[in-house]
Every structure is written in C-alpha cells, then in structure tokens.
N, C-alpha and C positions, 0 to 999 in steps of 0.2 A: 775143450774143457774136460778134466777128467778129474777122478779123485780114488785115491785107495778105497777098497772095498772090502768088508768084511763075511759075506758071504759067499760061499762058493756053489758052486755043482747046479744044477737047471736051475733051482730056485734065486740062487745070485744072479744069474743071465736074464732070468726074468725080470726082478727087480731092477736089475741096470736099464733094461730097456723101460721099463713100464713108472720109473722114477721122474725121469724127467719129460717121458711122454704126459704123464696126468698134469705133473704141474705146470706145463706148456696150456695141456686142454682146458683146466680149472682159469687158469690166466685169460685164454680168450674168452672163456664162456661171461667171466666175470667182465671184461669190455664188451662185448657184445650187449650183457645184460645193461649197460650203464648208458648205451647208446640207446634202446628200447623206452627205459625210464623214461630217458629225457621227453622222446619222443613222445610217447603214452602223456606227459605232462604239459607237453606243446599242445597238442590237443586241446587237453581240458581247459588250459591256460586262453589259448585263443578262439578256440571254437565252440564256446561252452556249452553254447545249445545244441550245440550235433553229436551225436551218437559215437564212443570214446575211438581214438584210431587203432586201439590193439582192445579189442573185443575180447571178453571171454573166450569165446570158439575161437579166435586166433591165437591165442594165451600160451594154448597146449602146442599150437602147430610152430611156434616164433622159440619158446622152448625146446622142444624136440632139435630145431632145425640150426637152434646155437650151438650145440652140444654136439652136432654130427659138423659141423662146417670145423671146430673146433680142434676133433678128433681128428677130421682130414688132415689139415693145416699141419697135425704136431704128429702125423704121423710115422712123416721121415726118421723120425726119433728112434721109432724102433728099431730102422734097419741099420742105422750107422754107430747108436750103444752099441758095447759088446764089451764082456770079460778080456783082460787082457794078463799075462802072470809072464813077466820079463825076469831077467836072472835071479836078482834079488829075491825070488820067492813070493813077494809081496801081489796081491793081485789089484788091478787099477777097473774100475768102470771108464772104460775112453769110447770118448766119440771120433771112430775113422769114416767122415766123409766122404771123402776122396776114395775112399775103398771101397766104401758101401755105394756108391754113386758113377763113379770115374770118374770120366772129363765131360759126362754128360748136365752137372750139377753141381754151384760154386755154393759152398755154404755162404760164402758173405751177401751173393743175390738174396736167396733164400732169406737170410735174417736181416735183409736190406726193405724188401718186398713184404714179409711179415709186419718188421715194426712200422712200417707206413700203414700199409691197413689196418692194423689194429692197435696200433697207437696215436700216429700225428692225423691221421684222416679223422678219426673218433673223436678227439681235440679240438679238431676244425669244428666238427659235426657238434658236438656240446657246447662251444663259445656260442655257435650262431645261434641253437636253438634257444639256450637260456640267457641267451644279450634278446633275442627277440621276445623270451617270455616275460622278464625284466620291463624291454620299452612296454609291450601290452599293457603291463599292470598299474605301472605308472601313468598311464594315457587313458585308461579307462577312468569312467566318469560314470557316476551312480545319479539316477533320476533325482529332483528333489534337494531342497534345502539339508545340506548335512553340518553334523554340530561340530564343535572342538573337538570332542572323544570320537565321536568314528573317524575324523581326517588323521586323528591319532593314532587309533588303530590301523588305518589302510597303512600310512605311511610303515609302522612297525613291522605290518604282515611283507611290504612291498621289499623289505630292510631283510627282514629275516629268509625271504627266496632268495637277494640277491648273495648274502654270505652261506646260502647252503651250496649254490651253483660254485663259487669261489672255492669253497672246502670240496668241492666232489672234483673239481679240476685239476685242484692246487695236492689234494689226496691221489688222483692219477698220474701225476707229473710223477711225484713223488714217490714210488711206489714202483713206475715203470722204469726210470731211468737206473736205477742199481740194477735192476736184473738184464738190460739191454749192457750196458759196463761191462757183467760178470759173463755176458755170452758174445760177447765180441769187443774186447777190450782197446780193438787196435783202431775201432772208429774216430771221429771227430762227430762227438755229439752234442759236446758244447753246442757248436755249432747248428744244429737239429732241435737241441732245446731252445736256443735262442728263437724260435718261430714262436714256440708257446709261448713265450712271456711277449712278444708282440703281442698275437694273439688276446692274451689276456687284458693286456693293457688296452688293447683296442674296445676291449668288452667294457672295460671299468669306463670308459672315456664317454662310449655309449648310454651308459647306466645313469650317469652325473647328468 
C-alpha cells in the first residue's frame, strides 16, 4: 500500500512512518478496549454480587498494557514506511517489506496473524460473552409476586442489551472489514467474514 506524499525532508520520513503506525495502534487499542467492556460487563451481568473483574487498580494496569501490546504489534510499521522519489519527481510513502524485513518475514503472515487476534478471536470473544449475558438476563428471576409493568420493563431492559451487543458486533464487522480490503486486497475474506455472520446468527438463535 502506498500513496503520494506531500511532505518531504525528516519531517515527511517521520510522518510516513508514524501515519500508519498510530492508526494500526489506535485500531488495536480500540479492540482491545471492546474486549475489556465486554468482559468488565460479564461480570457484572453474571456475578453481581462479587467484586467487578477489572477493578479500579486493574483499570490503569489493563490500559497501560493495551496501548504497549498495540504499539508492539504496529511496530513493523516503522521500519518498512519509507519515502520513496522515482523518476517522475513525485515522492510516494511505500511500504518495502521484503526490504525492510527479507526473507525472514511474509507480510501476508503478519496481516494473517494480526487480523485473527485482533479481529475474528475478539468476535469469537464478544458473541460468547454477550449471547451469555443475554441467556443470564433472560433466566434470571426476581424474588416475589412481580406485576405487568416490571415483566414490562425487564423484558425491554433484556431487548435493549441485546441490540446494544448486536450494534457493538455488527459496528466491528463493519468498521474492520474495509481496512483489512484496503491492506491486503488480494485475500478471500468473504470467506473470513462469513464465520461472523455464523457466529452471529448462532447468537441470535441463542437469544430467542
């Protein structure tokens, strides 16, 4: 992936590199974050009387620790950016992997290994937690004679987690798949998405 560039001299070499390194990192930190949620919400959802699983004191440490795995991960970024200024005068930001790397490292592993971790595993990791938080809420039962208006309510509350979990999926799907496209065009992902809409279908099947 490369594209003309309008900067030159250190400051352009830096923005090459440091352009598509950030939005690699902001991209995992924000799946990362979305995996946490969930979790943090499993918790409260099924365990309500116990003590939350991402604690305050864990808050800062579970942050800190998205943001540096993140930074790892998009690091290669750096080294295989670079200015490039071919006859035409014109200067291109291009990614030479194969140069910056050898034969010791195939970019398509790399973005093979990537989008599993931090996209179809995460997918996995969000259907099950919120098809699980989903069954909970639905199965729970409240002490005591309850009237029309609270079965009312529960029902609506039970309605309204299952289309926020729906929209935080169906927003991930959606979101992820152009940018996986635009950085290795020559996959079959079709094919890779089709797991998520199992997935999901499998969730909704659950839910009913």
């Amino acid at each position: 992936m490369d594209s003309q560039w309008f900067i030159s001299g250190p400051l352009g070499q830096a923005l090459c590199k440091l352009v598509p390194f950030l939005t690699n990192t902001s991209m995992f930190v924000s799946i990362q974050s979305l995996v946490l949620i969930a979790v943090d919400r499993f918790g409260a959802a099924v365990f309500p009387l116990r003590s939350p699983l991402i604690s305050s004191k864990l808050c800062a440490f579970f942050v800190l620790a998205t943001w540096i795995v993140a930074m790892a991960v998009s690091s290669p970024f750096l080294v295989a950016y670079n200015l490039f200024e071919p006859a035409n005068g014109k200067l291109y930001c291009f990614m030479a992997w194969d140069e910056a790397f050898g034969g010791s490292s195939s970019y398509v592993n790399y973005f093979l290994a990537t989008f599993l971790l931090f996209y179809y595993i995460p997918i996995a990791v969000l259907v099950i937690i919120y098809s699980i938080i989903v069954i909970k809420l639905k199965k729970q039962k409240i002490p005591g004679e309850q009237s029309v208006n609270a079965e009312q309510q529960r029902a609506k509350r039970n309605s309204n987690v299952l289309k926020l979990a729906i929209a935080i999926m169906v927003g991930f799907v959606l979101c992820g798949v152009p940018h996986s496209i635009t950085l290795c065009p020559g996959l079959a992902l079709w094919r890779l998405a089709l797991l998520f809409y199992r997935l999901l279908y499998g969730c909704l099947e659950l839910c009913h």
